[in-house]
ROTI-33587 format. One record per residue: residue number from 1; residue in three letters; z, y, x of N, C-alpha, C in turn. Coordinates in pm, 1 decimal. Example, Ala and Ser with C-alpha at 12.3 -4.5 7.8 and 13.67 -1.06 7.14 Angstrom:
@nugu->1; zapa->Ala; n.pz->780.0; n.py->-569.0; n.px->1319.0; ca.pz->780.0; ca.py->-450.0; ca.px->1230.0; c.pz->780.0; c.py->-330.0; c.px->1320.0;
@nugu->2; zapa->Ser; n.pz->708.0; n.py->-225.0; n.px->1285.0; ca.pz->714.0; ca.py->-106.0; ca.px->1367.0; c.pz->787.0; c.py->3.0; c.px->1290.0;
//
This chain:
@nugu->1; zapa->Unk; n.pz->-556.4; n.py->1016.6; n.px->-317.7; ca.pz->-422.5; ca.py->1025.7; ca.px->-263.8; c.pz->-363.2; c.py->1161.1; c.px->-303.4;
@nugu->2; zapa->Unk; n.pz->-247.6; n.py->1185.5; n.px->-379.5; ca.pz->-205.8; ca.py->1262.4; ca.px->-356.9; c.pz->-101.7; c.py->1328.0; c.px->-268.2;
@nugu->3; zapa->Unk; n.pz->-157.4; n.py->1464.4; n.px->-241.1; ca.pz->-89.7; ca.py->1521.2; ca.px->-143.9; c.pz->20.5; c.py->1618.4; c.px->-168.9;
@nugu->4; zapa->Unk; n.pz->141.9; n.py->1639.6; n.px->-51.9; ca.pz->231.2; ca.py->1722.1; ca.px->-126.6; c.pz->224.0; c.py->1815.0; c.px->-2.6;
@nugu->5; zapa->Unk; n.pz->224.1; n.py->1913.8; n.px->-57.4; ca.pz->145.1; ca.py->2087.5; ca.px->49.5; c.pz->263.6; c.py->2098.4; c.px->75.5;
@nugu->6; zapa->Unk; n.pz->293.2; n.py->2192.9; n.px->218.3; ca.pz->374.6; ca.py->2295.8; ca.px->276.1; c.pz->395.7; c.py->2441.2; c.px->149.8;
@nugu->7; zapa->Unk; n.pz->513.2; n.py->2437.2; n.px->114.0; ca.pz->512.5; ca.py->2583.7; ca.px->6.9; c.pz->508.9; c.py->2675.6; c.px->170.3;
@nugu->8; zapa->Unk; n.pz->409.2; n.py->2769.7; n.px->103.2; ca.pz->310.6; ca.py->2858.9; ca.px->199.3; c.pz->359.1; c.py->2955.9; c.px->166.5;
@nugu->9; zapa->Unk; n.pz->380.4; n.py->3034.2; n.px->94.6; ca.pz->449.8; ca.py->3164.9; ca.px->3.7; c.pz->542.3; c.py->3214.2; c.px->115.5;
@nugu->10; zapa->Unk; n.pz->645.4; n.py->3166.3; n.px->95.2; ca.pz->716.8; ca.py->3218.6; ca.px->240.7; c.pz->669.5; c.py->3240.8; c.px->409.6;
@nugu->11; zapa->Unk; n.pz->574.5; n.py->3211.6; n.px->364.4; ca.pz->514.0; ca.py->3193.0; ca.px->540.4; c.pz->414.6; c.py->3305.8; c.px->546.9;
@nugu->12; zapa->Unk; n.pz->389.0; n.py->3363.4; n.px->466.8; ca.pz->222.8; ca.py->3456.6; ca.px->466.7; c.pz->273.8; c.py->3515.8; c.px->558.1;
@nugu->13; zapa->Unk; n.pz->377.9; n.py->3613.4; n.px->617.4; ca.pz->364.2; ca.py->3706.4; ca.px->694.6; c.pz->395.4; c.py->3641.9; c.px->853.4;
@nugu->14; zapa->Unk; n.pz->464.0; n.py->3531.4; n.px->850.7; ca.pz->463.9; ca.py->3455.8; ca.px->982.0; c.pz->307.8; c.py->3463.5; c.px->1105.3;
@nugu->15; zapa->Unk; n.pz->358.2; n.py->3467.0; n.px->1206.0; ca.pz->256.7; ca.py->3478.0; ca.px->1303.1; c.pz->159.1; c.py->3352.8; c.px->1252.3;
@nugu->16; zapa->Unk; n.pz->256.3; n.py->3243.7; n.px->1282.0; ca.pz->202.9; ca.py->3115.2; ca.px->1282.1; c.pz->114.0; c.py->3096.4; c.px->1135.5;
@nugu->17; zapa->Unk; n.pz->119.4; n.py->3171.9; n.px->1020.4; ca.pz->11.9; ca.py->3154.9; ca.px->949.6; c.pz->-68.6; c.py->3227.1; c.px->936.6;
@nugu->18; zapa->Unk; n.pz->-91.8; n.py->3337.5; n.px->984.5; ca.pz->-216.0; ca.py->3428.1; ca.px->1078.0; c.pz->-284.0; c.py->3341.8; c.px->1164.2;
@nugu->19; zapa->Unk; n.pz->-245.6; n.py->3285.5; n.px->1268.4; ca.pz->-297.0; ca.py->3204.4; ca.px->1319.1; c.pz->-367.1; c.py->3069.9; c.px->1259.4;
@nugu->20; zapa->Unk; n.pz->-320.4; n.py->3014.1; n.px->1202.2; ca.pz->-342.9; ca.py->2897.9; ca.px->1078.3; c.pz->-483.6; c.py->2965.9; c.px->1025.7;
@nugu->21; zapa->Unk; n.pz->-478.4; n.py->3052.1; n.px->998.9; ca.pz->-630.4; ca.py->3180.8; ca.px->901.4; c.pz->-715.0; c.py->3114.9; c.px->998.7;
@nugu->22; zapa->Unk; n.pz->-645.8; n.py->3176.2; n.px->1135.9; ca.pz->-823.2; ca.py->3139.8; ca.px->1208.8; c.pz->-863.6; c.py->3043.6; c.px->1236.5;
@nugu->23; zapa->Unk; n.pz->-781.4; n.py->2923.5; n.px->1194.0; ca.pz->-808.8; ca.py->2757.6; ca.px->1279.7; c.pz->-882.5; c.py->2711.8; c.px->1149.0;
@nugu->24; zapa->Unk; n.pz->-873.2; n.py->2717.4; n.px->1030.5; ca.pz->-907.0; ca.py->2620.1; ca.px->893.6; c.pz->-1033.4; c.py->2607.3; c.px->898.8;
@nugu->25; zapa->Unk; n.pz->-1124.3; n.py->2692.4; n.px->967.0; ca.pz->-1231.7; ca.py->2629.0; ca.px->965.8; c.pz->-1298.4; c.py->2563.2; c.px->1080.9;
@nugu->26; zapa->Unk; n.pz->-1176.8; n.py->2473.5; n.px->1163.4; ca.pz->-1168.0; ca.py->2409.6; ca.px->1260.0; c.pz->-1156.5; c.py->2274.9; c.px->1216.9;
@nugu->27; zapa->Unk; n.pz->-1062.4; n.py->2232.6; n.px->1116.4; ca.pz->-994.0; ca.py->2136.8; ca.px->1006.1; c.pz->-1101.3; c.py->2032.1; c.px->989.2;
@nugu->28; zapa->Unk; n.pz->-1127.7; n.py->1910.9; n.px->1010.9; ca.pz->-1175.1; ca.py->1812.3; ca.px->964.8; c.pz->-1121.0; c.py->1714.4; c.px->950.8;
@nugu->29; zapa->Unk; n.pz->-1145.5; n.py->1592.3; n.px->881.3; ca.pz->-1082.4; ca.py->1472.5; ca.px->828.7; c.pz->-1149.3; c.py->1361.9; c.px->933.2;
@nugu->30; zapa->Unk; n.pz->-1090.1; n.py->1306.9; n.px->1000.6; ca.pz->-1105.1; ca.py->1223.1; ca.px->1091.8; c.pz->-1142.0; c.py->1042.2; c.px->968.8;
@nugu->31; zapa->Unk; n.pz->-998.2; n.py->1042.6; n.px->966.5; ca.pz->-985.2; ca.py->914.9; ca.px->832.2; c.pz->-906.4; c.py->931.0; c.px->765.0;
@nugu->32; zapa->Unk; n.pz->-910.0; n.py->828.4; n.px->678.1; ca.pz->-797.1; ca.py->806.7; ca.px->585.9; c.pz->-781.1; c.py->676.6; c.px->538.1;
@nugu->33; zapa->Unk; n.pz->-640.9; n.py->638.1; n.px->461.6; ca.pz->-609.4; ca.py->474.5; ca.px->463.1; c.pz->-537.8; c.py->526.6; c.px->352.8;
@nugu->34; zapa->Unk; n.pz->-441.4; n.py->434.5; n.px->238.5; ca.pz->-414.7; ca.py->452.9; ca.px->102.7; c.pz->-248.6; c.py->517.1; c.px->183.6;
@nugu->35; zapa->Unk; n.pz->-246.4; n.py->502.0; n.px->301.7; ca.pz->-56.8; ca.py->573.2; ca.px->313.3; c.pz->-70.6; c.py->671.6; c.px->460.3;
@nugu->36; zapa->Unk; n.pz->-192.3; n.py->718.0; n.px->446.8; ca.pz->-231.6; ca.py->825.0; ca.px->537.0; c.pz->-366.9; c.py->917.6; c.px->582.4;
@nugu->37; zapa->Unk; n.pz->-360.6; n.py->1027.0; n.px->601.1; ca.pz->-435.8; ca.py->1066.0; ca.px->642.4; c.pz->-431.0; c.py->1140.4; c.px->805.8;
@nugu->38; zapa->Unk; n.pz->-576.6; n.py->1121.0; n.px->822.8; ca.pz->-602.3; ca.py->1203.7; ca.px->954.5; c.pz->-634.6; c.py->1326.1; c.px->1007.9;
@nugu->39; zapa->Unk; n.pz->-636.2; n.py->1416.9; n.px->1034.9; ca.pz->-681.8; ca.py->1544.7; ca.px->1098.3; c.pz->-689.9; c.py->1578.6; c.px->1197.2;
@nugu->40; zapa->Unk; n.pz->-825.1; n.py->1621.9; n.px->1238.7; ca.pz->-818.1; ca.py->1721.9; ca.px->1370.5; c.pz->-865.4; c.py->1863.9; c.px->1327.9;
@nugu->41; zapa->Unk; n.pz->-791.8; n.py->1962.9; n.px->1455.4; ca.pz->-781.6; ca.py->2041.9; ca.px->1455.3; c.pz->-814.3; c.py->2122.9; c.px->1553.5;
@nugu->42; zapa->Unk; n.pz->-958.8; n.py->2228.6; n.px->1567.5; ca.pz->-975.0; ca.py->2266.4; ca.px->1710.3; c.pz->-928.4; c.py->2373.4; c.px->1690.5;
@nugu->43; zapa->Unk; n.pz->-803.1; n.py->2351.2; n.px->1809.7; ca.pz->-718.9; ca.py->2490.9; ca.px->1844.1; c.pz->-814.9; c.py->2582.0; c.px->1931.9;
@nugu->44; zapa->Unk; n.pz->-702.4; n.py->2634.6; n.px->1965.3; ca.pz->-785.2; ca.py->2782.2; ca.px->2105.4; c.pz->-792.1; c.py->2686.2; c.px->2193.6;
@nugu->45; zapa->Unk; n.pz->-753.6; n.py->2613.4; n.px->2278.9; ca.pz->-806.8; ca.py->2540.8; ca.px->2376.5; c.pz->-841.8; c.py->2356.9; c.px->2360.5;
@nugu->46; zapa->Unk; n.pz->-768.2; n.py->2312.0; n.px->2273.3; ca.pz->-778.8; ca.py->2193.5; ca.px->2254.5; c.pz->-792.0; c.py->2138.6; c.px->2120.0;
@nugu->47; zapa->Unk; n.pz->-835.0; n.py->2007.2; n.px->2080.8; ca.pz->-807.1; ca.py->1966.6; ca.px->1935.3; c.pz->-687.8; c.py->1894.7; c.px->1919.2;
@nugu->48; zapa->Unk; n.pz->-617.1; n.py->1902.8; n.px->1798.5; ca.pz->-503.2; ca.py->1910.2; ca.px->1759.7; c.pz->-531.5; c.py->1801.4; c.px->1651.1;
@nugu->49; zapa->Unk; n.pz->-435.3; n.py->1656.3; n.px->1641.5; ca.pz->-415.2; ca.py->1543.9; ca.px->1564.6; c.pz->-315.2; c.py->1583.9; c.px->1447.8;
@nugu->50; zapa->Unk; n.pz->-345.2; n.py->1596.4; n.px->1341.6; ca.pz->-209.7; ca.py->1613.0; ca.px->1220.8; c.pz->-252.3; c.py->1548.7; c.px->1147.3;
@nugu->51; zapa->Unk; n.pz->-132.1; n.py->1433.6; n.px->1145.4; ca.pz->-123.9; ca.py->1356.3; ca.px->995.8; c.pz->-55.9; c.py->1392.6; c.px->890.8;
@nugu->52; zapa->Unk; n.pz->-62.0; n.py->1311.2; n.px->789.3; ca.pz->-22.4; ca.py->1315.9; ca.px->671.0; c.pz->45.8; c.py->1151.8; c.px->583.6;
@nugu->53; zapa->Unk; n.pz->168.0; n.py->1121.5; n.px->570.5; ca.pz->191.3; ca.py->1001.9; ca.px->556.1; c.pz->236.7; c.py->1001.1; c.px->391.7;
@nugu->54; zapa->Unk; n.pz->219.0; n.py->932.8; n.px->294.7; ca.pz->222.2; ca.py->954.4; ca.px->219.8; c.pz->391.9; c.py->872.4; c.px->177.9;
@nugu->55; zapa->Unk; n.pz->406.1; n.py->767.8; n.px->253.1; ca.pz->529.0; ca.py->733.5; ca.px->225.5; c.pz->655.7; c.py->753.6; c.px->259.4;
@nugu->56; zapa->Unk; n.pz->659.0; n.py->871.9; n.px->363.1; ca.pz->784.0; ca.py->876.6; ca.px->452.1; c.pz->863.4; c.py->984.4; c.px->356.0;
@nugu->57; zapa->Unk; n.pz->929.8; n.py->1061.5; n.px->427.9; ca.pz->996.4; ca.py->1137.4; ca.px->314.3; c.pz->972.3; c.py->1249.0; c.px->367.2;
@nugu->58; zapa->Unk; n.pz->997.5; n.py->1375.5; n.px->274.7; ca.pz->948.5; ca.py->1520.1; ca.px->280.1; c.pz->920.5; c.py->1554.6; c.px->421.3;
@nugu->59; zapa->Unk; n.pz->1042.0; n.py->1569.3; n.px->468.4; ca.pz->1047.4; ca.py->1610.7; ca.px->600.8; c.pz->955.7; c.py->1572.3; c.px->686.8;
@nugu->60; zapa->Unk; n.pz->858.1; n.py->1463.3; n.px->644.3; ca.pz->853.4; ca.py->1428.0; ca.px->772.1; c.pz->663.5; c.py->1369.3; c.px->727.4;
@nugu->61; zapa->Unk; n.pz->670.4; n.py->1451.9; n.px->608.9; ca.pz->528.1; ca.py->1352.9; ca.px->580.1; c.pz->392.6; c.py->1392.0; c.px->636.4;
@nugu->62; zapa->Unk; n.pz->431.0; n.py->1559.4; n.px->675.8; ca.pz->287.4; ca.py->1593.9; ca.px->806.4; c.pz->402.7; c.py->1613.1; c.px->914.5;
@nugu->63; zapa->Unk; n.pz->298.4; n.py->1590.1; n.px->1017.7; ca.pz->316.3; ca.py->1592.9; ca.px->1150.2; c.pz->217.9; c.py->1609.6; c.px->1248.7;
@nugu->64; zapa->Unk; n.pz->212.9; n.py->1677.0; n.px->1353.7; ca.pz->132.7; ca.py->1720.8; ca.px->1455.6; c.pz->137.6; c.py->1713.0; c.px->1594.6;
@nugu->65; zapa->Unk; n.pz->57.7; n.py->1656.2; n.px->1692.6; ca.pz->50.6; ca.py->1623.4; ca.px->1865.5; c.pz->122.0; c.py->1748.8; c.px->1942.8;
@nugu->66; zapa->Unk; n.pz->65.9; n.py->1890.7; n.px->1876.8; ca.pz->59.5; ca.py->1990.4; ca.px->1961.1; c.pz->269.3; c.py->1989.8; c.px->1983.4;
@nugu->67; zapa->Unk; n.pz->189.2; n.py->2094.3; n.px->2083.0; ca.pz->366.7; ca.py->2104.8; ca.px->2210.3; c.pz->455.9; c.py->2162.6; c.px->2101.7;
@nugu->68; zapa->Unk; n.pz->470.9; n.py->2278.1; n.px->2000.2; ca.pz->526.3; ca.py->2318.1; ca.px->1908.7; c.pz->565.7; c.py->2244.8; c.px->1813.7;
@nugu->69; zapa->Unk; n.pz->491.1; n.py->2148.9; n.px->1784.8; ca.pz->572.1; ca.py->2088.0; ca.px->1671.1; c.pz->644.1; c.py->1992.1; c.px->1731.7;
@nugu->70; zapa->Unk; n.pz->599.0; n.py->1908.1; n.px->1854.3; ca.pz->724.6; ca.py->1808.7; ca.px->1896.4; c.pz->806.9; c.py->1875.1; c.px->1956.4;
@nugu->71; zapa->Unk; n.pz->836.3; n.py->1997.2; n.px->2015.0; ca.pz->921.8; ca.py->2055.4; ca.px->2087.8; c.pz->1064.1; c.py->2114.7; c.px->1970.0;
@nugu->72; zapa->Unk; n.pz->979.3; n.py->2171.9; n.px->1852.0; ca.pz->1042.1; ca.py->2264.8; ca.px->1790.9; c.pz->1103.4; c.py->2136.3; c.px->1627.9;
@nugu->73; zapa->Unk; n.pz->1002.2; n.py->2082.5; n.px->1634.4; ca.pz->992.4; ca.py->2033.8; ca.px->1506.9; c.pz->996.1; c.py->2079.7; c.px->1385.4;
@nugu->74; zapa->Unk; n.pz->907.2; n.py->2175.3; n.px->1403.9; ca.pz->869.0; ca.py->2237.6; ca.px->1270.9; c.pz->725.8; c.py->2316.8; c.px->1201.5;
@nugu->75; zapa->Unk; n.pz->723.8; n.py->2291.0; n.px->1091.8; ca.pz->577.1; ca.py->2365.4; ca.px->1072.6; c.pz->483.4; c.py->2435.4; c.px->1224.0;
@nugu->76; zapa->Unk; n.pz->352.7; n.py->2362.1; n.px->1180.8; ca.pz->313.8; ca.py->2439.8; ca.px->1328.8; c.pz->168.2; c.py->2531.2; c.px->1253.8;
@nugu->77; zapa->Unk; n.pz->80.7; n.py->2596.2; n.px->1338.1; ca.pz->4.0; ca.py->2646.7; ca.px->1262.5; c.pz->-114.1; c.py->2559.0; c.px->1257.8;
@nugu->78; zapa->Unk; n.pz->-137.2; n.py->2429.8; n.px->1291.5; ca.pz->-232.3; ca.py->2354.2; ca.px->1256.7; c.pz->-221.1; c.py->2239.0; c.px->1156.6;
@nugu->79; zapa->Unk; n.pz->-56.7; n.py->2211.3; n.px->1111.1; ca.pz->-33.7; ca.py->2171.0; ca.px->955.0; c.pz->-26.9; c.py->2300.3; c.px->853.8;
@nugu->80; zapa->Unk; n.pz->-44.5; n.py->2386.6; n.px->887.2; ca.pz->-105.3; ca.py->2496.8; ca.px->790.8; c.pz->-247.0; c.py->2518.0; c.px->770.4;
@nugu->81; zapa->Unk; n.pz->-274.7; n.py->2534.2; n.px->844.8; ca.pz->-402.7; ca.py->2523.2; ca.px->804.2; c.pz->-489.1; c.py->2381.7; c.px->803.3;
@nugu->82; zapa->Unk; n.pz->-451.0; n.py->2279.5; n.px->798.2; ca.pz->-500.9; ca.py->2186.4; ca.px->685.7; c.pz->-463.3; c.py->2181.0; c.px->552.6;
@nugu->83; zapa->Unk; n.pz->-325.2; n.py->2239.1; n.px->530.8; ca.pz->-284.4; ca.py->2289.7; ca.px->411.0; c.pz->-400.5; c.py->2349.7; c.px->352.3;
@nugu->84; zapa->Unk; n.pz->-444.5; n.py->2471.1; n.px->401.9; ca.pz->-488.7; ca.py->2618.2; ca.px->351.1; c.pz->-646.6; c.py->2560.9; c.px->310.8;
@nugu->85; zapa->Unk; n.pz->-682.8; n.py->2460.1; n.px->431.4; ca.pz->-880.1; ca.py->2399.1; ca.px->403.9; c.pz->-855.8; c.py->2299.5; c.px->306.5;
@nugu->86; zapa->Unk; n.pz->-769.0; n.py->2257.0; n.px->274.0; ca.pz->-761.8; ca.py->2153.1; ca.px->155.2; c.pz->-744.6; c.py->2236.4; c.px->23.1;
@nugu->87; zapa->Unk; n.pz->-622.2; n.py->2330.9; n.px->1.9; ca.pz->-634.7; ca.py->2409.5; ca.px->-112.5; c.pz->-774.1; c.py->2492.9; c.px->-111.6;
@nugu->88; zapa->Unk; n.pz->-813.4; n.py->2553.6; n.px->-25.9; ca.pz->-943.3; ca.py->2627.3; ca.px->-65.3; c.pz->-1071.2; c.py->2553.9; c.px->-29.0;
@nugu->89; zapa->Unk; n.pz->-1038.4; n.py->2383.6; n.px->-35.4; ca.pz->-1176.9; ca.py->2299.7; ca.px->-85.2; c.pz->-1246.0; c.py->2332.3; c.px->57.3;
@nugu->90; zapa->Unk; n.pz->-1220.4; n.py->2361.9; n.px->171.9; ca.pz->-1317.9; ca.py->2386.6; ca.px->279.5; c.pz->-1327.4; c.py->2196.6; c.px->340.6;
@nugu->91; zapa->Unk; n.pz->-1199.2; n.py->2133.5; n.px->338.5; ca.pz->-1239.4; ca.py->2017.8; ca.px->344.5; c.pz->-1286.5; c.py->1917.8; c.px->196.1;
@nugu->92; zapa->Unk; n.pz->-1310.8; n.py->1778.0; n.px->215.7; ca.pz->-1285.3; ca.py->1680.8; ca.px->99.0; c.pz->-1215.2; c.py->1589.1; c.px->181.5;
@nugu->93; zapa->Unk; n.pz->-1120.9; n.py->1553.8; n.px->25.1; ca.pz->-1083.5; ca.py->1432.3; ca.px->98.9; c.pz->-1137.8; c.py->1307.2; c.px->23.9;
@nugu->94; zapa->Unk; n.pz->-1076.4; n.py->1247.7; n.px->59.6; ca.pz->-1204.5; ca.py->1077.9; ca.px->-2.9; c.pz->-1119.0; c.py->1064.6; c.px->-141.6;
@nugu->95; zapa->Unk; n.pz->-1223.2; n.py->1060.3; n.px->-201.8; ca.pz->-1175.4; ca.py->1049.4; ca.px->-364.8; c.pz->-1190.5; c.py->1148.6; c.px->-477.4;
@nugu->96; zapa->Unk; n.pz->-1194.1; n.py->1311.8; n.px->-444.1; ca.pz->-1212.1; ca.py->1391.4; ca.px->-451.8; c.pz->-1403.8; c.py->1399.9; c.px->-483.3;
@nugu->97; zapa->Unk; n.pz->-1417.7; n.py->1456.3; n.px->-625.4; ca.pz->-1557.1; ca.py->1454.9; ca.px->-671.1; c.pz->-1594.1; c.py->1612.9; c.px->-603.5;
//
């Protein structure tokens, strides 16, 4: 499946991707299906659900449970850092040698 990342570049100095640093190796792949994927995410107190839809449109193709992203609707720091464990290979995803 290919995936289309959060451009991260602008975000390095954001709190929320400091925070993201310390969660990625929280990041695991729950499942996956050919028009999605799954993630959890153990935050500071709880685990955190972020998908990944491959057919919807930009805006809207990760998404996350936690209170910040449905409140705010926007990048949160636990669709960053599945970003960050997927580019630096800390997860696999299915298909991937």
């Amino acid at each position: 499946m290919e995936i289309e990342f959060i451009p991260l570049d602008a975000l390095k100095e954001d709190k929320i991707y400091i925070k993201a640093i310390g969660l990625i190796r929280g990041v695991k792949v729950d499942y996956s299906t050919a028009k999605h994927i799954s993630f959890s995410v153990q935050g500071d107190e709880n685990v955190h659900n972020v998908m990944y839809f491959t057919e919807k449109p930009a805006s809207k193709k990760w998404q996350c449970d936690c209170k910040w992203y449905t409140l705010q609707n926007k990048t949160c720091s636990h669709i960053i850092a599945v970003n960050l464990a997927i580019k630096k290979k800390l997860i696999k995803l299915e298909g991937e040698d």
